[in-house]
C-alpha positions, 0 to 999 in steps of 0.5 A: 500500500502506498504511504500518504506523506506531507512533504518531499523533505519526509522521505527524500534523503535516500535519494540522489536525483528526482526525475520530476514532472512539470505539468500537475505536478511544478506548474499548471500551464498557467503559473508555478506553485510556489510550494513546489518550488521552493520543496525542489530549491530545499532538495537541492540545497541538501546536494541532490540533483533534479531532472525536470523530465516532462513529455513536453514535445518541444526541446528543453531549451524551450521548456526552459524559457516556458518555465521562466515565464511561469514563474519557475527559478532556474535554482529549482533544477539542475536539468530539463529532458523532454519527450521532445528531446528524445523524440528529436534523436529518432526523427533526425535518425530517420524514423519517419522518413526525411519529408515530413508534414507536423501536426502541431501548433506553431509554438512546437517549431523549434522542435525543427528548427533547434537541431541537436549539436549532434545531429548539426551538418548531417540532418535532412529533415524537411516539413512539407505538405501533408500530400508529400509526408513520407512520415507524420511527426506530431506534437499535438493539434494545431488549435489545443484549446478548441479542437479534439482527437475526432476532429483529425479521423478523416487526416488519418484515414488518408494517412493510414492508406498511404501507410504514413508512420507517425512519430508521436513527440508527447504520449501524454493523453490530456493536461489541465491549462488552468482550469480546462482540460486540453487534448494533447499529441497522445491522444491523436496518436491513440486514435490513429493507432486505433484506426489501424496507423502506426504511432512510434514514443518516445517520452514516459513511460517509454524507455529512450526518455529514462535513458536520455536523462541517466546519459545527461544525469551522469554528466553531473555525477549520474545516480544508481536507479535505486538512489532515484526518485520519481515525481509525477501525476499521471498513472499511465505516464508518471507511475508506470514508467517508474514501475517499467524502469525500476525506480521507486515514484512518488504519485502526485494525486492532486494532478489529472485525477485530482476528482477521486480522492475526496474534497481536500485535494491537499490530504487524499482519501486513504481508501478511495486512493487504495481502490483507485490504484488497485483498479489501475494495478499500480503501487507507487511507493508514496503518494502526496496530494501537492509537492511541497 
């Protein structure tokens, strides 16, 4: 059974680094939480190292410069990994061909135009239109605040016949903006899947996200798996990449499924977080309602 804390500073001294979410769990797309903030600066103070590691699909130089507008001091982590990141590797490698059409909004273009120093010189990736795409590299839907996964099933049907493989830059389904609840590229992803297309991931729970921030963790001294801890809210991306990669996960239940824990988002139902984790088949060590 998971243990309910009140406070990272409970339960954090076994551990060398955190691999913590952003969206739900440092920030809500609209402004940081003060609180986590300043529990992130406390870790580091002590010496351990914090990995923001998001499935944000834009490149960590963009995340970075988001989280400076929403109020997030560079002192709160040492690094950013992104979905976007490990993604990048796989589209400038090849993974979906050398022409391909984004769907996405304009604000994920730097996932093109910021080339990695690695891939510099040797990267032939072009945008086109759709009728040219020997691939699809999807970051979201172009208009998230409005648009929903149904809104593309004639797209996709053109794409599945064409048989385009899409790469999909950000696996996790929704986040909350605020208040509303937007779609995000996994949920296209999803849906293409279903109609029978071929989606490729590469951000949690998925494998090459972890392995990019060990290689980038080492540079700074690395940490054993058993000396990491992972924060996060979401169930099928947070916790179940933990489980999938070994690492022990404190479960932030105040994110996306904020509804299913009683009226004090702060201090989760014991029982009702019980039930709901066993219905899932998920047993994250902790669990806390806000970072703090």
């Amino acid at each position: 059974m998971t243990r309910i804390i009140s406070s990272l500073s409970e339960i954090s001294d076994p551990y060398d680094a955190l691999f913590c979410d952003l969206w739900g769990c440092l920030h809500n797309g609209v402004k940081a939480f003060p609180a986590a903030v300043e529990a992130l600066q406390a870790y580091r103070a002590k010496g351990g190292k914090v990995v923001l590691l998001t499935n944000a699909p834009r490149p960590a130089k963009f995340v970075m410069e988001s989280l400076d507008k929403l109020g997030c001091p560079r002192d709160a982590y040492d690094l950013v990994v992104s979905s976007g990141d490990a993604a990048q590797d796989a589209m400038f490698a090849g993974a979906v061909g050398k022409k391909v059409w984004h769907l996405g909004p304009s604000k994920d273009d730097g996932f093109f135009t910021e080339v990695p120093e690695e891939w510099q010189g040797q990267a032939e990736i072009t945008r086109v239109d759709f009728d040219e795409a020997e691939g699809i590299v999807c970051t979201g839907p172009f208009d998230e605040v409005n648009e929903v996964p149904e809104d593309y099933r004639p797209k996709f049907l053109l794409a599945k016949m064409r048989e385009l493989p899409m790469l999909c830059a950000n696996p996790d389904i929704v986040v909350d903006l605020g208040d509303k609840r937007i779609y995000c590229a996994g949920a296209l992803a999803a849906l293409y899947e279903e109609m029978g297309g071929e989606a490729m991931y590469f951000g949690k729970p998925h494998p090459p996200i972890y392995d990019l921030a060990r290689r980038k963790l080492s540079r700074l001294g690395g940490a054993e798996d058993a000396r990491i801890l992972a924060i996060g809210d979401g169930i099928n991306t947070d916790v179940a990449g933990a489980a999938g990669e070994g690492i022990d996960c404190l479960f932030i239940s105040s994110g996306l499924a904020h509804d299913q824990f009683g009226a004090d988002p702060q201090n989760p139902d014991p029982e009702l977080l019980r039930t709901w984790l066993e219905a899932r088949q998920r047993d994250p060590l902790y669990t806390m309602g806000h970072l703090t």
